[in-house]
BAFI-3210 file (N, C-alpha, C; in Angstrom, 3 decimals, decimal comma, padded with zeros to 6 digits):
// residues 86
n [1|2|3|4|5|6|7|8|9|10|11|12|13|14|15|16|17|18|19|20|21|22|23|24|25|26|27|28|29|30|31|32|33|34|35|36|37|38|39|40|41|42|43|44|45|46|47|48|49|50|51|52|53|54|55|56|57|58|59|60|61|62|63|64|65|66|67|68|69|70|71|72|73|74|75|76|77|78|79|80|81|82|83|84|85|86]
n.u [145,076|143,510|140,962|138,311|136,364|133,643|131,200|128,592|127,299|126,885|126,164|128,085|130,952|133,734|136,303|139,533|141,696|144,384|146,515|148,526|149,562|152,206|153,029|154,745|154,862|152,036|150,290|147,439|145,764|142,593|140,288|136,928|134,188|131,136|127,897|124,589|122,059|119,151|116,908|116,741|118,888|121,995|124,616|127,725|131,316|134,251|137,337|140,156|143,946|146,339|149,601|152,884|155,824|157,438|160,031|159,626|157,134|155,601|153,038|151,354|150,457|149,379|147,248|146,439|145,249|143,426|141,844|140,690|139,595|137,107|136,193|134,828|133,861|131,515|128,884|128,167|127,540|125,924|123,548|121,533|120,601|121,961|123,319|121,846|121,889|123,044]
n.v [051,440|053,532|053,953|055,435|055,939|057,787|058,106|059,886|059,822|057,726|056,051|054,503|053,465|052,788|050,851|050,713|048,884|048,151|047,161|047,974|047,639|045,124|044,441|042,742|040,372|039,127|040,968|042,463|043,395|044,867|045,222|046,936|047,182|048,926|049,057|050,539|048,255|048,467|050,642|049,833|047,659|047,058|046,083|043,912|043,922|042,520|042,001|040,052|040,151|038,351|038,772|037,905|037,596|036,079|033,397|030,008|029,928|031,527|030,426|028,723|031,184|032,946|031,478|031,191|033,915|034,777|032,774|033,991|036,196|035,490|034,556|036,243|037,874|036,670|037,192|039,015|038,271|036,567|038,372|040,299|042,657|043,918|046,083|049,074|051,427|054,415]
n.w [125,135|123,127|120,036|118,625|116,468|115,030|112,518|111,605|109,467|107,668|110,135|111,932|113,783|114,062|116,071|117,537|119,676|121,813|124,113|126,897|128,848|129,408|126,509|125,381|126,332|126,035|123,621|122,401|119,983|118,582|116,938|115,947|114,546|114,377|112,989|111,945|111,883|111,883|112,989|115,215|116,063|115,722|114,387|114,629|114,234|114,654|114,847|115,772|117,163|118,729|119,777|121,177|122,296|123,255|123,564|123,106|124,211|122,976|121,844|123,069|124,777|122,829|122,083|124,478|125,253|123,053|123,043|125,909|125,038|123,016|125,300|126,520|124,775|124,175|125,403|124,302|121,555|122,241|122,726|120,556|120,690|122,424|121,856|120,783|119,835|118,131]
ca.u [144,900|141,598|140,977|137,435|136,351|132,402|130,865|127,059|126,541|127,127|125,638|128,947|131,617|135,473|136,949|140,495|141,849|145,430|146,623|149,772|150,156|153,249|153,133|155,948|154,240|150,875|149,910|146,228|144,879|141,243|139,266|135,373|133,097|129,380|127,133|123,041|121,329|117,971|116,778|116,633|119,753|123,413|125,947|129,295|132,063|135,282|138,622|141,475|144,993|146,974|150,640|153,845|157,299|158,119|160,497|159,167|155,492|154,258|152,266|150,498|150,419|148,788|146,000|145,197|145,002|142,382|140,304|139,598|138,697|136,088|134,814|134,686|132,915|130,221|128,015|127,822|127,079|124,210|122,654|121,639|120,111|123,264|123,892|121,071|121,813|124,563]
ca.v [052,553|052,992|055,014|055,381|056,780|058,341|058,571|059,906|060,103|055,977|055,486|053,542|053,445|051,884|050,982|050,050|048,904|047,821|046,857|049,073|046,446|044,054|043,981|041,867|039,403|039,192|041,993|042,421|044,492|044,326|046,414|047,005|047,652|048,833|049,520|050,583|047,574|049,458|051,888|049,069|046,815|047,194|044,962|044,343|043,414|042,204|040,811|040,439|039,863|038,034|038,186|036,883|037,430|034,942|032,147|028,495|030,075|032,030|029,609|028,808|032,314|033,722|030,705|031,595|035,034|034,566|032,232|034,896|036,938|034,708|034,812|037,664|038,627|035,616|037,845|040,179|037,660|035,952|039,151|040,888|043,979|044,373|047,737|049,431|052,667|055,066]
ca.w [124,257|122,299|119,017|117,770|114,694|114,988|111,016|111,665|108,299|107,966|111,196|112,092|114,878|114,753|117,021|117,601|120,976|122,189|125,731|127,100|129,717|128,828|125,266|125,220|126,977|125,692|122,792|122,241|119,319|118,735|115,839|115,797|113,436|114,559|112,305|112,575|110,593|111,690|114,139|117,130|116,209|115,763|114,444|115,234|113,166|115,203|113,989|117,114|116,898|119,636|119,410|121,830|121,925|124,280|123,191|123,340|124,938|122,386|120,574|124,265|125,306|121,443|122,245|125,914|124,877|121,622|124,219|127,115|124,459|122,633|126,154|127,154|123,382|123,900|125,857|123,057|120,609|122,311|122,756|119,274|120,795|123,158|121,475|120,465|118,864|117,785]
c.u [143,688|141,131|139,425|137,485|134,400|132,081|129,569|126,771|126,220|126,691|126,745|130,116|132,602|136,042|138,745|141,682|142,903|145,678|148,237|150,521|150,895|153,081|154,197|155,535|153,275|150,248|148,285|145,880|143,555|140,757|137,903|134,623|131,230|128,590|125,556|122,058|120,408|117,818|116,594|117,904|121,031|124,276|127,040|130,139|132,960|136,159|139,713|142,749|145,791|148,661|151,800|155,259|158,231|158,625|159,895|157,684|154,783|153,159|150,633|149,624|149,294|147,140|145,277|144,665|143,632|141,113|139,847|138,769|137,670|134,934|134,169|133,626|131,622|129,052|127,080|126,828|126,019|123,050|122,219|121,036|120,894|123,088|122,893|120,996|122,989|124,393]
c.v [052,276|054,407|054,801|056,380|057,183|058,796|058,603|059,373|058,478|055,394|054,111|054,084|052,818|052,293|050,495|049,989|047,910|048,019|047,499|048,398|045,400|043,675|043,090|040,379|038,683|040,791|041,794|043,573|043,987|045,632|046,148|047,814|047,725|049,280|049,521|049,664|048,332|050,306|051,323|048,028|047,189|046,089|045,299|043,218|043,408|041,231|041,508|039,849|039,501|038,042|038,212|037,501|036,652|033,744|031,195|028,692|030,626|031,781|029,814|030,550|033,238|032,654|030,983|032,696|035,117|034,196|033,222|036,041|036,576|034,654|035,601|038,481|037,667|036,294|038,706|039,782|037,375|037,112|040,655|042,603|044,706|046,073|047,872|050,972|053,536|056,284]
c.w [123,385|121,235|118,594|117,204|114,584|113,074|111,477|110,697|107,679|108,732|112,025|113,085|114,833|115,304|117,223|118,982|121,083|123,700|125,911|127,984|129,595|127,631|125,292|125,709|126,200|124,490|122,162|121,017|118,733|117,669|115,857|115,072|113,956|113,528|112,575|111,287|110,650|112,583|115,791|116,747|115,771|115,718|114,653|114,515|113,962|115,183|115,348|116,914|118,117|119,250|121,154|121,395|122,595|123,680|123,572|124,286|124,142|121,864|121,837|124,796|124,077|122,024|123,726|125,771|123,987|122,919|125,341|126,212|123,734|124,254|126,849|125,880|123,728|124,679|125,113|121,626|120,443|122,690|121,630|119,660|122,241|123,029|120,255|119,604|118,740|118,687]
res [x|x|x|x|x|x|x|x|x|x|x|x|x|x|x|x|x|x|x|x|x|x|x|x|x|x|x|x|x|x|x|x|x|x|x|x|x|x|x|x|x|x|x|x|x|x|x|x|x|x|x|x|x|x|x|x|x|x|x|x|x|x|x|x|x|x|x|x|x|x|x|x|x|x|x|x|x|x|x|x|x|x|x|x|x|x]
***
């Protein structure tokens, strides 16, 4: 599921994105913040939340979770003109 939020007037974009696929399992919510530092770059502001309801795995299961997403974001990171305009 995936909610953005369009503000022209701010030049800004949140985002907020949850997985529908076994929450119970694995629960993913993910929020994003873009904003237009100038007229060629775009930052990005992103705070993610892993959670578990699995007895005696969740701990494992919250940490594998966090890590595919760190790598799955590192693409983003090392490239500052990724996302270029609103």
């Amino acid at each position: 599921m995936e909610q953005s939020i369009i503000d022209p007037a701010n030049k800004t974009i949140e985002t907020y994105i949850r997985n529908l696929s076994f929450p119970r399992i694995m629960l993913v919510e993910e929020n994003q913040l873009y904003k237009l530092d100038n007229e060629t770059q775009m930052l990005v502001e992103s705070d993610v939340k892993v959670t578990s309801s699995l007895r005696f795995l969740t701990r494992r299961i919250e940490e594998y979770g966090l890590q595919r997403w760190k790598n799955a974001f590192e693409p983003v990171k090392k490239s500052p003109t990724y996302y270029t305009k609103v």
